[in-house]
N, C-alpha and C positions, 0 to 999 in steps of 0.2 A: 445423585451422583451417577457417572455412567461409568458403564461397566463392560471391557472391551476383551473379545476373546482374541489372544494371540494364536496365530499358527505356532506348531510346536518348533519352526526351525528356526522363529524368530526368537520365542517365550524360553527356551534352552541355552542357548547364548545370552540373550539378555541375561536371565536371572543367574552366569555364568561372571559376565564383566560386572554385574552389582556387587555380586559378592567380593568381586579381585577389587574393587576399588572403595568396597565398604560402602554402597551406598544401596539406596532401595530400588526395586525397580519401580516402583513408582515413581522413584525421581527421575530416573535414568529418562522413562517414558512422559514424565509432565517435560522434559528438557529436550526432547525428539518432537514433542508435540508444539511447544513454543518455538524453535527453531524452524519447524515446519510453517505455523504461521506468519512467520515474520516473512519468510522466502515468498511466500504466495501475497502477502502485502508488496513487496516490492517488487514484484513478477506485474501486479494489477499497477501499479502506480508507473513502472516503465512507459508501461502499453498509455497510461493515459499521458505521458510526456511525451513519448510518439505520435501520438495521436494532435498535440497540441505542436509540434516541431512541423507536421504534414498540414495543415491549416495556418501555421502563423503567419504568410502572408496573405490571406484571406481576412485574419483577426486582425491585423495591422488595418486593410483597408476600413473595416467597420469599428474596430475595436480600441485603437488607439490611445492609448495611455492609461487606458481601462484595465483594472483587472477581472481576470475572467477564471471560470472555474469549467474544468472538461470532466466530465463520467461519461463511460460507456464509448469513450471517442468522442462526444460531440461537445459542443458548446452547450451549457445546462443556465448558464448565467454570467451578467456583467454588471460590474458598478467601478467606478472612479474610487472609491476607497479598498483596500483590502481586508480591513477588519469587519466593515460590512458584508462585501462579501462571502468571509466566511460563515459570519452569521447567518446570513440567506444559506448558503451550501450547505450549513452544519457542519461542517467543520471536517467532511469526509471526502469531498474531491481534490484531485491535482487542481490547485491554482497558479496562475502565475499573473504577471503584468506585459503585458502586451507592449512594449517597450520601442521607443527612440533615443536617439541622446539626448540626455538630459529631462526622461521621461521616469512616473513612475520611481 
């Protein structure tokens, strides 16, 4: 288990709002800390939708009807299925399908 020292100007109001709201501050803190990761997932998954909006007509010329999976900014992999491809990706990159009408 880890074990985190608060500054006292945090750890003083914290253990202030626990008590007015009846709850522990261990929750208070597991709910500041999931909040926080959720933001930084969605903060990383933007950047990789950016990243896939500033190349998609580069992906179009190669990639076409494919789906493809972007980490890090770049193009990581492509296949014509999506279920494959996630499988290849593990299931942890921005995907999408490289689309026309009627595509994908």
């Amino acid at each position: 288990m880890l074990s985190i020292d608060l500054r006292p100007e945090l750890s003083e109001p914290l253990e202030l709002d626990a008590q007015e709201l009846n709850r522990s501050v261990h929750e208070l803190v597991n709910e500041a800390v999931e909040h926080y990761l959720r933001a930084r997932q969605q903060e990383k998954l933007n950047q990789e939708i950016a990243a896939y909006e500033a190349m998609h007509s580069q992906l179009k010329q190669k990639h076409l009807g494919r789906w493809v999976a972007i980490h890090d900014g770049r193009l990581v992999d492509s296949d014509a299925d999506g279920a494959t491809l996630y499988t290849h990706a593990g299931g942890i990159w921005a995907q999408s399908c490289v689309n026309s009408p009627g595509s994908c």
